[in-house]
C-alpha positions in Angstrom: 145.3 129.9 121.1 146.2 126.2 122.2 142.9 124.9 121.6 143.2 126.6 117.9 146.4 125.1 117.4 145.2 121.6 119.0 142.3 121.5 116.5 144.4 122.5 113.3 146.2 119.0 114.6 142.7 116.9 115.0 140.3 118.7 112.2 142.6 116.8 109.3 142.0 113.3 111.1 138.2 114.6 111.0 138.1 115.2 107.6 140.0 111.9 106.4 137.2 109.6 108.6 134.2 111.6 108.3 134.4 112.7 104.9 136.2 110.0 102.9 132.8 109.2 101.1 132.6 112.7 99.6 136.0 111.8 97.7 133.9 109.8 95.5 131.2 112.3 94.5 131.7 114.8 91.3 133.3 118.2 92.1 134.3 117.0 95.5 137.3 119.6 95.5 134.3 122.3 96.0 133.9 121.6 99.2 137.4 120.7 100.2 138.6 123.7 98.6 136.7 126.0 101.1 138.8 124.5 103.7 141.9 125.7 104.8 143.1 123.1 107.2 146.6 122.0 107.6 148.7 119.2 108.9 151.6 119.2 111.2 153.8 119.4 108.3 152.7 122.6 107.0 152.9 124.4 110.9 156.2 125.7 110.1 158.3 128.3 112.4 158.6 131.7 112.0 160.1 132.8 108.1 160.8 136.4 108.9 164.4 135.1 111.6 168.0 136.3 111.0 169.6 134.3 108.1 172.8 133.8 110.6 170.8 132.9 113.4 172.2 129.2 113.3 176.1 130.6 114.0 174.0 131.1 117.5 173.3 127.3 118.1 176.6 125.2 118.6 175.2 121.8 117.0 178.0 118.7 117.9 177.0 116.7 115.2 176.8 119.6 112.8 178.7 117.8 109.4 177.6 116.8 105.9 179.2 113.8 104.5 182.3 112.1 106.4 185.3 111.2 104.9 185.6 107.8 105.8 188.2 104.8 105.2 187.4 101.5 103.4 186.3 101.1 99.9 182.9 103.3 100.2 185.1 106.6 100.4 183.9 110.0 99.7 186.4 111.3 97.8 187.6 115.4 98.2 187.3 117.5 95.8 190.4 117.4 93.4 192.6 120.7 93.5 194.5 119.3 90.5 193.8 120.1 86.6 190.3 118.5 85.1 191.2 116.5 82.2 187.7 116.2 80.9 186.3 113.1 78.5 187.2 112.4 75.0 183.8 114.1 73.6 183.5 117.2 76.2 186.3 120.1 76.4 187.4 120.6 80.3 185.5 123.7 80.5 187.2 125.2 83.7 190.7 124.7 81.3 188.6 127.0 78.9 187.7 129.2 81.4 184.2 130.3 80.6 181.9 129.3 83.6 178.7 130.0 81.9 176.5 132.9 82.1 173.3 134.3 83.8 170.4 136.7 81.9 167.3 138.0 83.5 164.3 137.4 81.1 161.5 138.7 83.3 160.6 140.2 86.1 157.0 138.5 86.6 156.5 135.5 86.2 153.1 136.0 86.9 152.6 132.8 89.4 155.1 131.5 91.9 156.5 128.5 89.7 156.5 125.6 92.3 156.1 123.4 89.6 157.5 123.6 85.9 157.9 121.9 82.7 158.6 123.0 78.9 155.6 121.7 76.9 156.7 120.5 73.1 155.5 121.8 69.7 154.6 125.1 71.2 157.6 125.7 73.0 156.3 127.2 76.5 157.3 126.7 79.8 153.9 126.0 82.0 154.3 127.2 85.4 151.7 126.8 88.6 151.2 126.8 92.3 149.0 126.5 94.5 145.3 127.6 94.5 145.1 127.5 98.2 146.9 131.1 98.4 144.1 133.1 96.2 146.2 135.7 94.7 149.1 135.6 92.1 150.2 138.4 89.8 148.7 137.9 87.3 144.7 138.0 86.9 142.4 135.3 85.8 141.8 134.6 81.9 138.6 136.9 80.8 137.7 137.9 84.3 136.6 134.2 85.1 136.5 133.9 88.8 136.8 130.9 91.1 133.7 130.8 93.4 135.3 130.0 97.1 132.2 130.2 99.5 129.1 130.2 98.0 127.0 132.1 101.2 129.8 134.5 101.7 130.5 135.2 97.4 134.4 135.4 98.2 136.0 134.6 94.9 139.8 133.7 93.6 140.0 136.4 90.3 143.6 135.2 90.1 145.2 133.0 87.9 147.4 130.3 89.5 149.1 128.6 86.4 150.7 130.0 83.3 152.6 128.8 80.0 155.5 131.4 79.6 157.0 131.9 76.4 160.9 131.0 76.3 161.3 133.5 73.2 159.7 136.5 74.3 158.7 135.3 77.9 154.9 136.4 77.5 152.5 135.0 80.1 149.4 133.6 78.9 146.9 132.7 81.8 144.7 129.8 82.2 142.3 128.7 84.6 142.8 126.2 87.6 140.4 124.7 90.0 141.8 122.5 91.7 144.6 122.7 94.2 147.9 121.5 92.6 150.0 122.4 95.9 152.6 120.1 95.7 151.5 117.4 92.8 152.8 115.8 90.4 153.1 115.9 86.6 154.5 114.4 83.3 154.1 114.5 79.1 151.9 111.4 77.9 152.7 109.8 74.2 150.8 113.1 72.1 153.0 115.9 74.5 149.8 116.6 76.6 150.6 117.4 80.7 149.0 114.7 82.8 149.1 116.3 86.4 148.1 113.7 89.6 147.5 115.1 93.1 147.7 118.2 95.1 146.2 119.5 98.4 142.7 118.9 99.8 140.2 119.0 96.5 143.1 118.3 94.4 144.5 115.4 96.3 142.7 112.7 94.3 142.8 114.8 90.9 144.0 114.1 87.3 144.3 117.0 84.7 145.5 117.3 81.6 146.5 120.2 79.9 147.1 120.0 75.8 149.0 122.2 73.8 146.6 123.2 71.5 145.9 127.3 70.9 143.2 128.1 73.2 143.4 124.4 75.7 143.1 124.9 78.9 143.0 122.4 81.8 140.5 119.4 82.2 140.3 118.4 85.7 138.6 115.3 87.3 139.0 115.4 91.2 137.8 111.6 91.8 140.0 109.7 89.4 142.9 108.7 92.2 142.0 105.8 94.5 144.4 107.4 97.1 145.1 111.0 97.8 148.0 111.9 96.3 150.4 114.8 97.9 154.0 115.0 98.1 153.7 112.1 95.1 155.6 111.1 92.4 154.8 110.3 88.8 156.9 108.5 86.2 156.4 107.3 82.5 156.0 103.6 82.2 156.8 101.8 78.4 153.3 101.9 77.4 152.8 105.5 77.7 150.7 105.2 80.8 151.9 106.5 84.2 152.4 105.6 87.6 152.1 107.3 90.8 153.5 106.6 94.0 153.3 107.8 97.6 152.2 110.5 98.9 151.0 112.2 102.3 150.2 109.4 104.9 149.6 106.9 101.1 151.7 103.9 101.3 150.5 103.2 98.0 150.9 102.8 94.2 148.8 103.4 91.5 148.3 103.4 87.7 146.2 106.8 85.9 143.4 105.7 84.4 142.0 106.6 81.5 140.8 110.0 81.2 137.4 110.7 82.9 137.6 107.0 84.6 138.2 106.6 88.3 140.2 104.2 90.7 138.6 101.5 92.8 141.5 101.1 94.8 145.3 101.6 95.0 148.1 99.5 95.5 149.2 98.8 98.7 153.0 99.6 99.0 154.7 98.4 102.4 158.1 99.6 101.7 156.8 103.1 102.0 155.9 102.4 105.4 158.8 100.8 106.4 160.9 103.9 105.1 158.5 106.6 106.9 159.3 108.1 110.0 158.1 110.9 112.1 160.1 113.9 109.7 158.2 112.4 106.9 161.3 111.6 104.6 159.8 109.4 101.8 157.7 112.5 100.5 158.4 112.9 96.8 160.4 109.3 96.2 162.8 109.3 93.5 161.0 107.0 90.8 162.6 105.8 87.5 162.1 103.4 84.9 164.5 101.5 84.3 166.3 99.8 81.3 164.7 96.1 81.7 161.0 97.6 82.7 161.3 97.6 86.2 160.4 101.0 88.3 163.0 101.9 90.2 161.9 103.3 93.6 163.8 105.2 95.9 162.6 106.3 99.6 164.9 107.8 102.4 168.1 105.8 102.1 166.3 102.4 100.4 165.6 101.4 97.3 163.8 98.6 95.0 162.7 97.7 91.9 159.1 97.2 90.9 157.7 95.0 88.2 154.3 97.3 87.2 153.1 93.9 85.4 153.2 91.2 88.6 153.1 94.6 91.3 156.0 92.9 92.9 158.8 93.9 94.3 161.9 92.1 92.3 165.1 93.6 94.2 165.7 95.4 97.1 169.0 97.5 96.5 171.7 98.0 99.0 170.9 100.8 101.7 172.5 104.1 100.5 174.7 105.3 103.7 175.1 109.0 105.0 171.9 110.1 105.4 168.9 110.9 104.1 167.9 111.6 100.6 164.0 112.2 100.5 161.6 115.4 101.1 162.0 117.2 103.5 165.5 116.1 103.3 165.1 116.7 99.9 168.3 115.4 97.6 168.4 115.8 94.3 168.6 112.4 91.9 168.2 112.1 87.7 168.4 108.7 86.0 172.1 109.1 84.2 172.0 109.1 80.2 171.1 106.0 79.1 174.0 104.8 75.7 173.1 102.8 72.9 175.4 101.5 70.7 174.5 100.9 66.6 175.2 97.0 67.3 172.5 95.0 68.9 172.2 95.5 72.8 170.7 92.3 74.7 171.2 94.7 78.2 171.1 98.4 77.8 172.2 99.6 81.1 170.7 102.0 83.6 172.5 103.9 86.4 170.8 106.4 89.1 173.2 109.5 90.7 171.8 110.8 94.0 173.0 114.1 95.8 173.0 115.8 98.8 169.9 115.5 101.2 170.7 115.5 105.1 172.6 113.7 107.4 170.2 114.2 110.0 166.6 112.4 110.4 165.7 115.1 112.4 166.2 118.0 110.1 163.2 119.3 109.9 162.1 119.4 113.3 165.6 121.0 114.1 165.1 123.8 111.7 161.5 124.6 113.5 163.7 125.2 116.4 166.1 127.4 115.2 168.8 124.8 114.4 170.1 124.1 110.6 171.8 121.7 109.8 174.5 121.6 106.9 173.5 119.7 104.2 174.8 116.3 102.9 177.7 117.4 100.1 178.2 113.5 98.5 176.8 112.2 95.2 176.2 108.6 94.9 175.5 106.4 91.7 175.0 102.9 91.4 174.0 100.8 88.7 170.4 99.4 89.0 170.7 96.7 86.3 174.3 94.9 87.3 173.6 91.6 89.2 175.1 93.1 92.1 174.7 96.7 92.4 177.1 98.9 94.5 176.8 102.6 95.5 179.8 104.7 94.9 180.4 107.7 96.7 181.9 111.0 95.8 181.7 114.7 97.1 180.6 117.5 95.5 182.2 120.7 95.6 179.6 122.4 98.3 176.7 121.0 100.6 173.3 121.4 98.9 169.5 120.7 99.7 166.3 121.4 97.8 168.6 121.9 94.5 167.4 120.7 91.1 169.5 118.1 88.7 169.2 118.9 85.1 170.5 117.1 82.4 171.9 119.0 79.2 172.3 118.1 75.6 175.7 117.1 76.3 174.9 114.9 78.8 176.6 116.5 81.4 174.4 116.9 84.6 174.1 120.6 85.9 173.1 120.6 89.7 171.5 124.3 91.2 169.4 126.1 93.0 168.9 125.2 96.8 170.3 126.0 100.0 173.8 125.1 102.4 172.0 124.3 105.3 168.2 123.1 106.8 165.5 121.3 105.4 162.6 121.7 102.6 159.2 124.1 104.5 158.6 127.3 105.0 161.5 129.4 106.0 163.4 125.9 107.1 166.6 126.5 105.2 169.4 129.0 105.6 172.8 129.5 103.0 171.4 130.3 99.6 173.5 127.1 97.2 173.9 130.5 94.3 177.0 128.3 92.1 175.8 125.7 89.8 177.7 122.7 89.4 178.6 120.5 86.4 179.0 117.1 86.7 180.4 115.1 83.8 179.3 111.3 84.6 181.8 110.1 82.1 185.0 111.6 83.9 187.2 109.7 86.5 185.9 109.7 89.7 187.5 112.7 91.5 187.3 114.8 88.7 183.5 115.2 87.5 182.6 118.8 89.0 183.0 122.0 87.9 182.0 124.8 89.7 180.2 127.4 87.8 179.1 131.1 87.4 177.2 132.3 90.3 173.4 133.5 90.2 172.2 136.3 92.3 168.9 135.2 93.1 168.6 132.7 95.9 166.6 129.9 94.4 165.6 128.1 97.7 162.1 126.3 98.0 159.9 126.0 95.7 162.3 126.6 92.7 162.3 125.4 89.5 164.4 124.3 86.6 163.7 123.5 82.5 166.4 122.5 79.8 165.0 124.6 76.6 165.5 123.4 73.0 168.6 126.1 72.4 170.6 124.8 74.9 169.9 127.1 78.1 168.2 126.2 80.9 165.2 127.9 82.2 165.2 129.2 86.5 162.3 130.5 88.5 160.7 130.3 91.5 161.7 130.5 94.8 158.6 130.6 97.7 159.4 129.8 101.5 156.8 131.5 102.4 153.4 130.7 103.1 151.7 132.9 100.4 152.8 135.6 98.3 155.0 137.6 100.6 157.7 140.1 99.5 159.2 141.4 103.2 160.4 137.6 104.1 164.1 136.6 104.6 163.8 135.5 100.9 160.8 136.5 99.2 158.4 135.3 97.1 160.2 135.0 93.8 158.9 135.9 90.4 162.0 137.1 88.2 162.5 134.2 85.3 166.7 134.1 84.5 168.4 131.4 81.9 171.4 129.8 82.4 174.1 129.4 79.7 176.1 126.5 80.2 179.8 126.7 79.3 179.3 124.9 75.7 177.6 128.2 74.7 180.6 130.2 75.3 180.4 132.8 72.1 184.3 131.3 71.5 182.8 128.3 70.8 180.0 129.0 68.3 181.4 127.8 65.0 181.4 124.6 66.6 178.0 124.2 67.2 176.0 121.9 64.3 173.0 123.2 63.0 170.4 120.5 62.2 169.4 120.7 58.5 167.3 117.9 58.3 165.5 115.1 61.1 162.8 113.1 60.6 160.3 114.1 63.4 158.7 110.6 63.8 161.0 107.9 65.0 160.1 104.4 65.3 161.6 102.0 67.8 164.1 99.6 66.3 165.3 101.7 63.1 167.5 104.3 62.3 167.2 108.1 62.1 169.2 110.0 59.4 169.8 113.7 60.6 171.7 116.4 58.1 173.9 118.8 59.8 176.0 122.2 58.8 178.8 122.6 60.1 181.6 124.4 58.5 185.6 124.8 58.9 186.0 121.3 60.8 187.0 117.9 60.3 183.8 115.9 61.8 184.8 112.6 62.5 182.3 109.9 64.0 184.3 110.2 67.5 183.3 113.7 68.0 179.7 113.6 67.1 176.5 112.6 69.6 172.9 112.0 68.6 170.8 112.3 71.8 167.2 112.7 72.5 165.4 114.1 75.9 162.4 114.1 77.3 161.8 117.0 79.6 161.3 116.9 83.1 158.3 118.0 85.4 160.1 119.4 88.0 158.8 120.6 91.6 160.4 120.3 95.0 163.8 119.4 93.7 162.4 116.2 92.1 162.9 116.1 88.0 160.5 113.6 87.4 160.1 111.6 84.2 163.5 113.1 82.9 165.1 110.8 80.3 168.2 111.4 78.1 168.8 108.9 76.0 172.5 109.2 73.7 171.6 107.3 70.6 174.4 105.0 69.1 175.7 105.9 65.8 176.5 103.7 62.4 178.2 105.8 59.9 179.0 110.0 59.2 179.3 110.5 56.0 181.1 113.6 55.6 181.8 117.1 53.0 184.5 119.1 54.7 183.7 121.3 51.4 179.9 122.2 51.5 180.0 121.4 55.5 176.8 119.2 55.1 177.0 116.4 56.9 175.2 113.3 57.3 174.8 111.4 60.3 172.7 107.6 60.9 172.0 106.4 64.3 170.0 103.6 65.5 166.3 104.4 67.7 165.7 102.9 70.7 165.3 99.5 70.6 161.5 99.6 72.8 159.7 101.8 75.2 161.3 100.6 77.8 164.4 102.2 76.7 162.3 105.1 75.7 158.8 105.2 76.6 156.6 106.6 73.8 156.1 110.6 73.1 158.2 113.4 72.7 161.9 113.9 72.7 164.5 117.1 72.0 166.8 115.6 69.5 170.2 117.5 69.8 173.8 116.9 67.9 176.6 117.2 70.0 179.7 118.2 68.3 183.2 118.2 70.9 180.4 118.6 73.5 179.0 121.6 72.0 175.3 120.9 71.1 173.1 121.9 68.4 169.5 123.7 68.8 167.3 120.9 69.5 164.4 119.6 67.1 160.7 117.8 68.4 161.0 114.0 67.5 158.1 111.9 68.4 158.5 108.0 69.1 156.3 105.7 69.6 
């Protein structure tokens, strides 16, 4: 058995020296996908323990986040009245916390990975191929040959597009192994997807949304292999991806069917490694002036992707750390435009939770689980001299997911109290949501919200649909599909009604009459709304656009909200039509190219979202 074990820790060096020239050849994932070999990282402890087992291990240093004197302070929650901001109600003064609905029971794959497609307006879920079963069979009987001698086969399907109106399944086929990759919408609202395990590792595919598409995969097209990576949207519609598994690298995607000579070397992901592995899954943004903001561990910098040098390292982020398998949660906030002409459109990053301990994940192999980190932190990554400011969140929270509504409002969930990201690591199902208004005081930005009864820990996902609700599933700490665990392989699909759908509230909400669906960068947009029985004045209206997020392991990546500045409402209290202008992003760095959900906002209540293109 030692000698097993002992070669599960040498066969991956084997493979990485021995076989690296095989990367380059066509169909190289055939090979790799025969083999079932895995690191140190993936040997996790037993899954099947007592959920209260840690009340058994007295831990000293057992805390989230301090509350400490000085300027950096973490501020307790308030016990005293919300006031809310001028353009969203206080919702707890309402008292309507928002509402759960169970839309399916299977949702046919484990979604480890999700994102809402535009135009067709389906949700496409996967996971891994590595597992060889789902619930839900192949398309037309297709079958994956594994081992050629043997005639083992996969029949199963291991990525779906689930409808969000009548939550249908509709299979498609997947060959290479997406466990754990990475994924975003390029300028036409096609999924690029970079990376995944073994075969997939050095994969691109892209998935369109035409009836009948199904994935195009090309396993040699990534210098580097990418696993545990992260992909973001740069201003010419082309992507980045950076880190990885043991890759202390950048690159860019080339164009479809090309391949990489070589990546980028990238030494501050060395520098920010350590033995837990903590700058898995970096948070990665683009900011408002065209630099890529890059976030590892506790450190950040910006990137130039034109030079490939680093322009600014930004302070150190204190408390602990942020990054898989700590895994925090972090979303670039709203970016605001105003109708007169910006020279500097700001950008600010909010960061939560994560671990205080570097050793969290070794500690949870043993039996030990730490509670999470419970602050937020924001700073602004385009002042001259940046700051983090530090607040706490109502509960501790790991492994959640950071979604950002219509309103603008940021809803944290899913998650756990206490351990790390792996399998079976984490302990204290997180079931409350959180809303967090950015543009409150400090000390009064979260609202606590209704509970779910699903525990949503790894492996969960999260998608804000066009109506309003958000979109939960997932759920997999377990190494396969395995229904007796602790917390069991998840496939029931819920939505989330956030408290500006509160039925009291529906003759608020605007319905959009008219939009243009192309938008140009540098114009206007005119968008006609209905909205009877109210006075709709300028201050109470909101244009915004999103771009939806690929989200996986906590990480929302390429998620962009964007709250469009507005020059004049003309308005007929009579008819109830109503006509708004608002100015378009100045460039693609404010707004990369593709598509956006355009929503109207009225008192914080938001219209059903239309498709805009830009670019």
């Amino acid at each position: 058995m030692a000698n097993a074990i002992k070669s599960l820790f040498i066969l991956p060096l084997f493979f990485v020296s021995g076989f690296s020239h095989i990367w380059s050849q066509p169909k190289a994932f055939e090979l790799f996908n025969q083999k079932h070999i895995l690191g140190p990282h993936e040997l996790f402890g037993n899954p099947f323990g007592n959920p209260e087992d840690y009340k058994k291990v007295k831990v000293p240093d057992d805390f989230g986040t301090p509350i400490n004197n000085g300027e950096d302070v973490a501020v307790p929650v308030p016990t005293k009245r919300q006031r809310g901001s001028a353009d969203t109600p206080n919702w707890a003064a309402l008292g309507y916390k928002g509402a759960w609905e169970l839309v399916s029971q299977n949702s046919g794959v484990s979604a480890m990975h999700a994102i809402l497609l535009p135009k067709i307006d389906k949700v496409l879920m996967y996971d891994a191929t590595i597992w060889k079963i789902s619930k839900l069979p192949s398309p037309n009987g297709h079958c994956r040959v594994l081992n050629k001698t043997t005639g083992e086969k996969d029949c199963w399907s291991h990525s779906v597009l689930f409808d969000i109106n009548n939550s249908e399944l509709t299979p498609l086929e997947l060959h290479t192994d997406t466990w754990c990759s990475s994924g975003g919408l390029d300028i036409d609202g096609n999924l690029v997807s970079t990376g995944g395990y073994q075969g997939g590792a050095n994969t691109v595919r892209y998935l369109g949304t035409c009836k009948g598409c199904n994935w195009r995969e090309y396993p040699t097209a990534l210098a580097d292999r990418r696993w545990y990576s992260t992909q973001a949207t740069l201003p010419d519609g082309g992507f980045i991806v950076v880190g990885g598994r043991d890759a202390f690298s950048y690159e860019y995607i080339p164009a479809e069917g090309k391949s990489n000579a070589k990546p980028f070397f990238f030494d501050f992901l060395r520098q920010t490694s350590d033995p837990e592995e903590n700058n898995l899954y970096p948070f990665v943004f683009l900011s408002t002036d065209g630099n890529v903001f890059i976030f590892a561990n506790s450190r950040s910098v910006l990137l130039n992707p034109k030079s490939n040098k680093i322009v600014r390292e930004l302070p150190v982020l204190p408390g602990g750390h942020r990054s898989y398998p700590a895994s925090g949660m972090s979303a670039l906030l709203p970016i605001k435009l105003h109708a007169d002409n910006q020279k500097v459109v700001p950008a600010e990053v909010l960061i939560c939770g994560g671990s205080a301990h570097k050793d969290s994940y070794s500690k949870a192999e043993k039996q030990i689980f730490y509670t999470a980190l419970q602050d937020c932190a924001r700073i602004k990554i385009t002042d001259k001299n940046p700051v983090w400011k530090r607040e706490l969140m109502p509960t501790p929270r790991i492994m959640g997911d950071m979604m950002i509504l219509p309103s603008g409002e940021v809803l944290i969930l899913n998650g756990a109290e206490r351990g790390a990201s792996g399998w079976g690591f984490a302990r204290e199902p997180n079931f409350t949501p959180v809303l967090y208004n950015p543009r409150a005081k400090r000390g009064e930005r979260f609202t606590e919200l209704a509970p779910s009864t699903i525990a949503r820990m790894y492996h969960s996902v999260s998608a804000v649909l066009p109506d309003g609700k958000v979109l939960v599933g997932g759920s997999n700490t377990n190494n396969g599909y395995i229904y007796d665990a602790m917390y069991p392989t998840e496939l029931r699909i819920e939505k989330f009604s956030p408290p500006y759908l509160n039925a009291a509230l529906a003759g608020k909400r605007p319905v959009i009459v008219r939009v243009s669906g192309r938008l140009t960068y540098g114009g206007n947009v005119g968008v006609q709304i209905k909205l009877n029985g109210f006075q709709v004045l300028q201050k109470d209206l909101k244009v915004t656009i999103y771009a939806p997020a690929f989200t996986t392991h906590g990480v929302s990546m390429n998620q962009r909200h964007i709250d469009l500045g507005l020059k004049r409402v003309q308005s007929n209290d009579k008819t109830g039509i109503h006509d708004i202008m608002a100015v378009t992003p100045p460039s693609s760095t404010i707004a990369p190219p593709g598509y956006y959900m355009l929503s109207v906002v009225f008192q914080g209540v938001p219209s059903v979202a239309q498709w805009v293109q830009i670019k």
